[in-house]
C-alpha positions in Angstrom: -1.0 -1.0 20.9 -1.4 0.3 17.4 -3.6 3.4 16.4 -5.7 0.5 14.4 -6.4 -1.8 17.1 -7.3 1.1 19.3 -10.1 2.3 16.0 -11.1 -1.2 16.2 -11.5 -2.3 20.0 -13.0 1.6 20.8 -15.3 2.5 17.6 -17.9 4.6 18.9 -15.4 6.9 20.3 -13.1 7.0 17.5 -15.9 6.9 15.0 -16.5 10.7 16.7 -12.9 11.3 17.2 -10.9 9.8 14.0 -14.0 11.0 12.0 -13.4 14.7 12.6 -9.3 14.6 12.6 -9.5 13.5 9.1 -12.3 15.2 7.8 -9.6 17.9 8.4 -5.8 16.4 7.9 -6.7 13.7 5.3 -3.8 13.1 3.0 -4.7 14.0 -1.0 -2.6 10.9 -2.3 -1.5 7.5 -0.4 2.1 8.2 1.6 4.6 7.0 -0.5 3.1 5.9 -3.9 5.8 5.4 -6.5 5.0 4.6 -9.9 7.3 1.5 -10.6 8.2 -0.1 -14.0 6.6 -3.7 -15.2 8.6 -6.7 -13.8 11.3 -7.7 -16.4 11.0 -11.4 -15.3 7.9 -12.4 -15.8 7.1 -15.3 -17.6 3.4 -16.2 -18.9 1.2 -18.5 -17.0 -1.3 -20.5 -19.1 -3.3 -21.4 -16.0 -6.5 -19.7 -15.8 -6.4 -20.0 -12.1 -3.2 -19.1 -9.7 -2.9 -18.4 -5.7 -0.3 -15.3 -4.1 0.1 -14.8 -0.5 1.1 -11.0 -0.2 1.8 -8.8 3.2 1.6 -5.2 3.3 0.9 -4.3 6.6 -2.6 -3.9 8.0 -4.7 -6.2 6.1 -7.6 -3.9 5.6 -6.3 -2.0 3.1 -4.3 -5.1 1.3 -7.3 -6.7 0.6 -9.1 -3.4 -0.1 -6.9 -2.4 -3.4 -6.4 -5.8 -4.5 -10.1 -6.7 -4.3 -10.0 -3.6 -6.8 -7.8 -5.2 -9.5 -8.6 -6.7 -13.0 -7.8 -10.0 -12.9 -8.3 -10.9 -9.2 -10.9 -13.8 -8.5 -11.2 -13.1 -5.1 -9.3 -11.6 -1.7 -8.9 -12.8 1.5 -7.5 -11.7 5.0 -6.0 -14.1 7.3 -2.5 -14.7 8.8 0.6 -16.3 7.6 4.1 -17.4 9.4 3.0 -18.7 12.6 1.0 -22.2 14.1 -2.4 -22.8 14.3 -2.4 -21.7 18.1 -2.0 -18.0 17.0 -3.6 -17.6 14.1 -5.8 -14.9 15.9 -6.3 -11.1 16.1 -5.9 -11.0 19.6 -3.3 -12.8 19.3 -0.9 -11.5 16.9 -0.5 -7.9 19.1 2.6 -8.1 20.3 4.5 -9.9 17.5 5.3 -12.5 18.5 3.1 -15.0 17.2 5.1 -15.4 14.1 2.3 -14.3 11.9 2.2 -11.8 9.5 -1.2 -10.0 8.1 -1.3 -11.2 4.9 -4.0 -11.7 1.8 -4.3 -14.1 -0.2 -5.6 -13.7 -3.6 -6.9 -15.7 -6.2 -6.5 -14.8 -9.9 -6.5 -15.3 -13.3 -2.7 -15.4 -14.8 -3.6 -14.8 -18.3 -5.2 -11.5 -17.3 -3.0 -9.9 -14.3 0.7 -11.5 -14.1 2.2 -12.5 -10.7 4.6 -10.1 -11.5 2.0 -7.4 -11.7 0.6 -7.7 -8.6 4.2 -7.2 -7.2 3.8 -4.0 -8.8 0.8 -3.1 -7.4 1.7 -4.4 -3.9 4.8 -2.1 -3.9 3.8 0.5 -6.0 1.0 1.8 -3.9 0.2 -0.6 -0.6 2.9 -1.3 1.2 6.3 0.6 1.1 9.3 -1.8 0.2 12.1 0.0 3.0 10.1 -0.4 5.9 11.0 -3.5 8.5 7.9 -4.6 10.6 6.1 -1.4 9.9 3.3 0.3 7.8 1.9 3.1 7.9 1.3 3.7 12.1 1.0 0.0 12.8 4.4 -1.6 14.1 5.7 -4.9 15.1 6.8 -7.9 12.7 2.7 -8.8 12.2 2.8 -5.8 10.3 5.9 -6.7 8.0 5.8 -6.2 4.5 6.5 -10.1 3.0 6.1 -12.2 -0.3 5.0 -15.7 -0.2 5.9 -17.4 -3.3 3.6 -20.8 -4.1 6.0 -22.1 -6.4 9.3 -22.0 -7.9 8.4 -19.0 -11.2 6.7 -17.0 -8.3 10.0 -17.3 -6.5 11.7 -16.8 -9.7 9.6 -13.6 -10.4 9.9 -12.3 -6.7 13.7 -12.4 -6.4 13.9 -10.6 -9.8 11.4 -8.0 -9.3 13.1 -6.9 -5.5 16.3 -6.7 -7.1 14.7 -4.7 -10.5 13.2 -2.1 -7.9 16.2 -2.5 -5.2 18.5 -1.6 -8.2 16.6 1.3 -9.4 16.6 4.0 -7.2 13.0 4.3 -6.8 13.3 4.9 -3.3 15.8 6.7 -1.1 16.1 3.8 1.2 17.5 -0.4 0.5 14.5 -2.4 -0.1 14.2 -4.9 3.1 11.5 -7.3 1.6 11.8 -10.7 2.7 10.8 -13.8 0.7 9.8 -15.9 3.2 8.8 -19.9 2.8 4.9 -21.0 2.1 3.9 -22.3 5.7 0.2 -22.3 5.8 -2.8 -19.3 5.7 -4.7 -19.0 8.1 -8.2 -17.1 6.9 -8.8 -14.0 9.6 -11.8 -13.8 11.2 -14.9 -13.3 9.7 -15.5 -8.8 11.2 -12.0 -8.7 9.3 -13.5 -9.8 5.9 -14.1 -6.7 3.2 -13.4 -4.7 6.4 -12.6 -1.6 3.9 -15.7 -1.9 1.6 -18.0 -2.7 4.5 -16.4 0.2 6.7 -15.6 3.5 4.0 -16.1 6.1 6.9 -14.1 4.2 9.2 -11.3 6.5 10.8 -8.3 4.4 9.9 -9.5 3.4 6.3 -10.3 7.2 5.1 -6.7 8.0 6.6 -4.6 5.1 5.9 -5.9 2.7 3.1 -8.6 5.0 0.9 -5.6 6.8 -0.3 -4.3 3.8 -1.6 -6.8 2.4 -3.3 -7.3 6.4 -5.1 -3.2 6.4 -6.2 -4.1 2.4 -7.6 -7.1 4.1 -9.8 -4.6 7.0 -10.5 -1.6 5.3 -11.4 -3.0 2.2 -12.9 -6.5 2.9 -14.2 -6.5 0.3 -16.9 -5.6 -2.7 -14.1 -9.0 -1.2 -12.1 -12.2 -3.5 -12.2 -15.3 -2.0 -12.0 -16.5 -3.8 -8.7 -14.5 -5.2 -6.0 -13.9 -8.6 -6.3 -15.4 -10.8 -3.1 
């Protein structure tokens, strides 16, 4: 069991507990933030409306900073990988259901490029040398993954993991995978806008506020001024 899923299944008690730990040990910046350069392939999209299926480890905090982003329509949490059968909370603990937590997120290509929101993604969510880990949550539901909708988001994906793999940005190989569009499965509703309904919960203040700060602080120009639904 993950340090979220105990937050989440106990939150009285960690509300008290978590709540006074990081009132004290709080991290300044997100763990890992790198500033990383503007996809080179990244080809314009005259469609004023375009779909990505990102992962990025706990789902919270993916849909927290994108929901943040100029450009972005609309976030939402849910699962992707698996069947039907699993495409629950409960079920996705041990990883084996297949599943990753993923987002997916609506936006408008002539504002924010696909390409972008790679750079976001890997710039200050989810960091690209882990396998089936972020942050203190393990197991392969927790696996950092692009989902590309169609052959230039593929394109742009391959590209962009090779432009960052290439560029010593970090210290370790990137181990993204590209996986194959299967079908999303929307999470359950208590998982919805979990970060801007929840700001003093334990694991967002430690784990996915941070982010969402080094977005504003790396990329202020790309920050809209209300969340996105």
């Amino acid at each position: 069991m993950t340090a979220r899923r105990r937050h989440f299944s106990s939150r009285a008690f960690a509300a008290l507990l978590i709540g006074a730990i990081v009132a004290q040990c709080a991290p300044a910046q997100a763990e890992g933030v790198v500033q990383l350069p503007a996809a080179a392939v990244d080809p314009a999209v005259k469609a004023k409306r375009a779909t990505a299926i990102l992962a990025g480890g706990c789902f919270w905090g993916v849909e927290g900073v994108f929901s943040h982003v100029k450009g972005v329509i609309s976030v939402e949490s849910g699962y992707h990988g698996g069947s039907a059968a699993t495409a629950r909370y409960e079920l996705t603990h041990d990883g084996t259901s297949g599943h990753a937590e993923a987002v997916r997120v609506t936006y408008d290509p002539t504002q924010l490029s696909y390409g972008t929101l790679l750079r976001i993604l890997f710039s200050v969510v989810a960091d690209p040398t882990l396998k089936n880990r972020q942050g203190p949550d393990t197991g392969s539901q927790y696996r950092a993954a692009i989902v590309p909708m169609d052959a230039v988001q593929r394109q742009v994906a391959t590209a962009y993991l090779a432009q960052i793999g290439k560029g010593k940005y970090f210290a370790k190989p990137v181990v993204v995978p590209i996986e194959s569009y299967k079908r999303f499965y929307p999470a359950e509703a208590s998982h919805q806008d979990f970060m801007r309904r929840n700001p003093s919960n334990g694991y967002i203040l430690r784990w996915d506020a941070p982010k969402l700060a080094a977005l504003k602080r790396l990329y202020p120009a790309r920050v809209r001024a209300k969340p996105a639904p």
